[in-house]
C-alpha positions as CSV (number, residue, x, y, z in Angstrom):
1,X,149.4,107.7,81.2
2,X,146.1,109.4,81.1
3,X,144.4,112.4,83.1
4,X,142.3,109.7,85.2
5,X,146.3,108.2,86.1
6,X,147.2,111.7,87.6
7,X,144.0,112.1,89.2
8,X,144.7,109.1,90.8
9,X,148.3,109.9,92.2
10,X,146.9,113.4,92.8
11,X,145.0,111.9,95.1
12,X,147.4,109.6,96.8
13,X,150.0,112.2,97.0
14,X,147.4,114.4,98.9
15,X,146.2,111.5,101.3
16,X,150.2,110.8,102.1
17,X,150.9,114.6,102.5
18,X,149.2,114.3,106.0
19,X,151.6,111.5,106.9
20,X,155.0,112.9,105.5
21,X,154.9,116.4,106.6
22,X,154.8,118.2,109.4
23,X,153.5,121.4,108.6
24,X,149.8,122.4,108.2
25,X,148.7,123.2,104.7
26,X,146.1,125.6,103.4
27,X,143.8,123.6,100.2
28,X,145.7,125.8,97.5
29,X,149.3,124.5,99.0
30,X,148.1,120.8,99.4
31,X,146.4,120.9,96.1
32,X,150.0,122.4,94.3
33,X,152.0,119.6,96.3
34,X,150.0,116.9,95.6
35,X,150.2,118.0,91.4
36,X,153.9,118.3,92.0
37,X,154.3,115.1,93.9
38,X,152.3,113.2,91.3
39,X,153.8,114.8,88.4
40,X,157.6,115.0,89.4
41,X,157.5,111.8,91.2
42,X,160.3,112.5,93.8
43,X,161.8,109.8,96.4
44,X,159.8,111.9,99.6
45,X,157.4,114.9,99.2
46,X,160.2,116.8,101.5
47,X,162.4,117.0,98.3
48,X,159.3,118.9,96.8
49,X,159.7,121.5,100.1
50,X,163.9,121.5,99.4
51,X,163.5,122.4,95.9
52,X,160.5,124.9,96.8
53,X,162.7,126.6,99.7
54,X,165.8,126.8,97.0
55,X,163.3,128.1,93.9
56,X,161.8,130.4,96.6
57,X,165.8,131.9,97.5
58,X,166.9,132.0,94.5
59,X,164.1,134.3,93.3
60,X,164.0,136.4,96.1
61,X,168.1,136.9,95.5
62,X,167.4,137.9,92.0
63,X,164.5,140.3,92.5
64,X,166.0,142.2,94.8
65,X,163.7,141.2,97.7
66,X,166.2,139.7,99.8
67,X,168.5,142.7,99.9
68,X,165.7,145.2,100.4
69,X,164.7,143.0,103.6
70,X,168.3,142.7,104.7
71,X,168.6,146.1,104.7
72,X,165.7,147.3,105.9
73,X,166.2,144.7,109.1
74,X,169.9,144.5,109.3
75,X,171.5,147.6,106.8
76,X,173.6,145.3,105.0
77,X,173.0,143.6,101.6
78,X,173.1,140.0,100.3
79,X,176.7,140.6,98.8
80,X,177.4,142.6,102.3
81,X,177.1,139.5,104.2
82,X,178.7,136.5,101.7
83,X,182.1,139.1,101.7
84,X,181.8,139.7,105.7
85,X,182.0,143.3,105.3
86,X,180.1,146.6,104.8
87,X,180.4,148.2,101.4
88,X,182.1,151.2,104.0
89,X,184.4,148.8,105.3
90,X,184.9,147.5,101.2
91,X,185.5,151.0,100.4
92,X,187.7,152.0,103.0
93,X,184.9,155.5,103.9
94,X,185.0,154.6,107.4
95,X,188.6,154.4,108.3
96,X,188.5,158.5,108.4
97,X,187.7,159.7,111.3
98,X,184.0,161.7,111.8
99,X,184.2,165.4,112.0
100,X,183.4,166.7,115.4
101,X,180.9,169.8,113.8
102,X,180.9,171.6,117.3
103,X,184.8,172.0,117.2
104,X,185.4,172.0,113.8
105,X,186.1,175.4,113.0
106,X,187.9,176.6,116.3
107,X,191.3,177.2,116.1
């Protein structure tokens, strides 16, 4: 195959992008599927988006990005949520009871 040969699909896989997805695409995004399509040659473009959304996880997991939103929206970590717990309620710190400061040092 030859650069005119993925030219060619490039092109095809950009026409067909219209027809298999649903979403709107900005020319840098259509451009990068279209290279992808033509290069990887999947069964449907959506496999393209699968991989993309797993590629995309998986790197927001390892950075760090994913927990920082989790916590910043939800105050609970990645780990936090695949155990079902806190790292309090892991930890046992809040099965003690909180200090009630106004009465705490009345006898």
């Amino acid at each position: 195959m030859s650069l005119d040969d993925l030219n060619d699909d490039l092109t095809d896989a950009y026409g067909d992008l219209d027809d298999e997805l649903s979403i709107s695409l900005d020319r840098e995004t259509r451009n990068e599927l279209a290279l992808l399509d033509a290069a990887l040659e999947p069964e449907e473009t959506d496999e393209l988006v699968r991989r993309a959304i797993h590629m995309l996880f998986q790197s927001t997991v390892d950075t760090g990005k994913l927990d920082f939103q989790l916590r910043s929206g939800y105050d609970v970590t990645y780990d936090e949520y695949l155990s079902g717990m806190t790292f309090e309620e892991m930890t046992g710190a809040d099965q003690y009871p909180t200090m009630d400061d106004e009465r705490r040092y009345q006898f």
